[in-house]
Each structure stands twice: as structure tokens, then as C-alpha cells.
C-alpha positions in Angstrom: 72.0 67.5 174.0 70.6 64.2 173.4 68.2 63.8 170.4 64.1 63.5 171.6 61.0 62.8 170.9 57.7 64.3 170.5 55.3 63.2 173.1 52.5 61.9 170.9 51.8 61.7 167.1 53.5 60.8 164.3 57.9 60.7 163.4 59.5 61.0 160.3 62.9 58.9 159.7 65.3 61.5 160.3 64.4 61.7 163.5 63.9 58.5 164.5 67.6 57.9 163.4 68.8 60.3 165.4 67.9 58.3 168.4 68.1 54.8 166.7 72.0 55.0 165.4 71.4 53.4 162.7 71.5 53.3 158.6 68.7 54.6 156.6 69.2 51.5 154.3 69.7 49.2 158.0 66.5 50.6 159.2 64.2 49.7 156.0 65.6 46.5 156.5 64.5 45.9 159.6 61.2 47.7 158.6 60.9 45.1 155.9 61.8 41.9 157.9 59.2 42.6 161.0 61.9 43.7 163.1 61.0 47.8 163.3 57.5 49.2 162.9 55.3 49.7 160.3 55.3 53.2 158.7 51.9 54.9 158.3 51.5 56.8 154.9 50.2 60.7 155.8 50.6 61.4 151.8 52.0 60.2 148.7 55.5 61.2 149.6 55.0 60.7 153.3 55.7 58.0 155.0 55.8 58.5 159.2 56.0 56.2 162.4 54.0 56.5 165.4 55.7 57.6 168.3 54.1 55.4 170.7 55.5 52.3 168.0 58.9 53.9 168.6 58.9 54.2 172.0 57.8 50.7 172.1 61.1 49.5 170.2 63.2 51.5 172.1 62.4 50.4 175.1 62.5 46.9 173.9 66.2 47.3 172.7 67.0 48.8 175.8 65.7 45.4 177.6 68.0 43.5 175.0 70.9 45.3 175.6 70.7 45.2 179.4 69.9 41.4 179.2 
């Protein structure tokens, strides 16, 4: 089964790596040079992305890849 995600709202890293193969290390990296999106902070230990942001990356790494 391939990983998924929701259809609106908010994602926490774990998931996001499950559909972005990457490092947790890689992806704060890319968080912090403008490459990924910004997180939102939902608490003061929670840090989340928007799902709609996501999609938005994916969809442009897909366009990369495929030239």
C-alpha cells in the first residue's frame, strides 16, 4: 500500500516522509534553505505542514523528475 495523505488540514513529519523518501535531517534542510515548506506551529512542541503546501511540492518534484 502506498503511503497517503489526508485530504485537507494539517501533516506532521512522519508522514510527510513517508511519501517524500527522504531524511529527517535532509528535509529541515530543505525546510531551512526555502526549498520545502514552511511548518505552521499548532503548539509549543508542534510543528505541522499544510497539506495543500505538500501537495504543492509533490507535484512540483514530480514535474522535475519527468522533465
Amino acid at each position: 500500500m502506498h503511503p497517503t495523505l489526508p485530504d485537507e488540514g494539517y501533516v506532521r513529519i512522519h508522514k510527510i516522509l513517508e511519501v517524500i523518501p527522504i531524511g529527517k535531517s535532509s528535509w529541515w534542510a530543505g525546510v531551512k534553505a526555502g526549498k520545502f515548506p514552511q511548518p505552521v506551529k499548532l503548539g509549543p512542541k508542534t510543528t505541522a505542514w499544510k497539506v495543500e503546501d505538500i501537495r504543492k511540492l509533490i507535484e512540483n518534484l514530480s514535474r522535475n523528475i519527468e522533465g
